[in-house]
N, C-alpha and C positions, 0 to 999 in steps of 0.2 A: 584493492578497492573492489568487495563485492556487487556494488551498485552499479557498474558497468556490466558483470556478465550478467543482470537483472534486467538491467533496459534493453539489455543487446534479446532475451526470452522475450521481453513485452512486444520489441517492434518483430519480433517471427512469429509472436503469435498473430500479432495486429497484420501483416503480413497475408499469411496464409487464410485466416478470418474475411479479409479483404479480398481473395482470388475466388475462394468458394463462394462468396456474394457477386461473385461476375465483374471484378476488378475496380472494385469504388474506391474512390482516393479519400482515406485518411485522415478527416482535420484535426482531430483530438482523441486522445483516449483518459477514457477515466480508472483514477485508481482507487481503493480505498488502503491507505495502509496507517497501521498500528503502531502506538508510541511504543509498542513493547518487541518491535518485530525485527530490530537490529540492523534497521536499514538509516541511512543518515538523507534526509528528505533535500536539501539541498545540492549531496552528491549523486543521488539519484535523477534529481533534476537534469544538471549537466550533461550525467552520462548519458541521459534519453536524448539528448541532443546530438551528442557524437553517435550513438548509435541508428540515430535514424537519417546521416547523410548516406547520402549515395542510397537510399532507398524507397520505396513506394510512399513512407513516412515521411519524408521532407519536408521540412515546414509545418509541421503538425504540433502540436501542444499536448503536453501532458498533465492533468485536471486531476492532482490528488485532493484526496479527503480525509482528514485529517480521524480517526479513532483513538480516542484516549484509553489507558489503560485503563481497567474496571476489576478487582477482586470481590469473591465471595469470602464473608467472612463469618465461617462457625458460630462465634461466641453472639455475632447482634442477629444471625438468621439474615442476614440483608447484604447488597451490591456495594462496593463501596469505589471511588475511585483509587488511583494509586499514587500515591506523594511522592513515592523514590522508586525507580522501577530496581533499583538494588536486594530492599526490603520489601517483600511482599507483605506489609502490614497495613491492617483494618484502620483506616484513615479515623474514628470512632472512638475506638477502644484500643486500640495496638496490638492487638491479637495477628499472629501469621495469619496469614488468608488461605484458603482450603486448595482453592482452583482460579484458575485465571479467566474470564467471563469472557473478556476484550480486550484489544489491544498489539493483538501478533498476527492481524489481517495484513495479509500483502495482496491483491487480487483486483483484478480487470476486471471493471463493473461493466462498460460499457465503451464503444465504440459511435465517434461521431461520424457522417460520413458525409462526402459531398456527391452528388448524384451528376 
């Protein structure tokens, strides 16, 4: 299960973020991550849980946001969402889609913090 050594990065970063700020404790971090990013949002959940005992994160919540998958597609010129993140087809027209727009964001937007 990669979503443990992912939470176990979030709370070192949240961590060190926290000591260079002069030791402020922690209440929440936010995430933004992508349906296309291979990460399973509930196991992530958990693991943020076990990774933040025994640390400055203790009791702290993690506040993802959820990004759906989005393709460019060729043939309409236009964004489209993604129906099956298996097939990367133009939700439209069914054309493969070019590039992937959105969707495989995993990333710390922001730190709440109690003073």
């Amino acid at each position: 299960m990669h979503e443990l050594s992912i939470a176990m990065s979030i709370v070192e970063m949240a961590e060190e973020e926290s000591q260079r700020q002069g030791g402020l404790r922690v209440t929440s971090v936010r995430l933004r991550l992508g349906a296309l990013a291979g990460v399973v949002k509930t196991a992530l959940m958990s693991s943020y849980e076990l990774a933040c005992e025994a640390t400055f994160l203790t009791g702290s919540k993690l506040v993802i946001e959820d990004v759906p998958g989005v393709v460019f597609c060729p043939a309409c010129n236009a964004k489209r969402p993604v129906q099956n993140s298996e097939w990367f087809r133009c939700s439209a027209c069914g054309s493969l889609a070019s590039e992937i727009v959105s969707g495989k964001e995993l990333e710390v937007v922001s730190l709440e913090v109690e003073e």
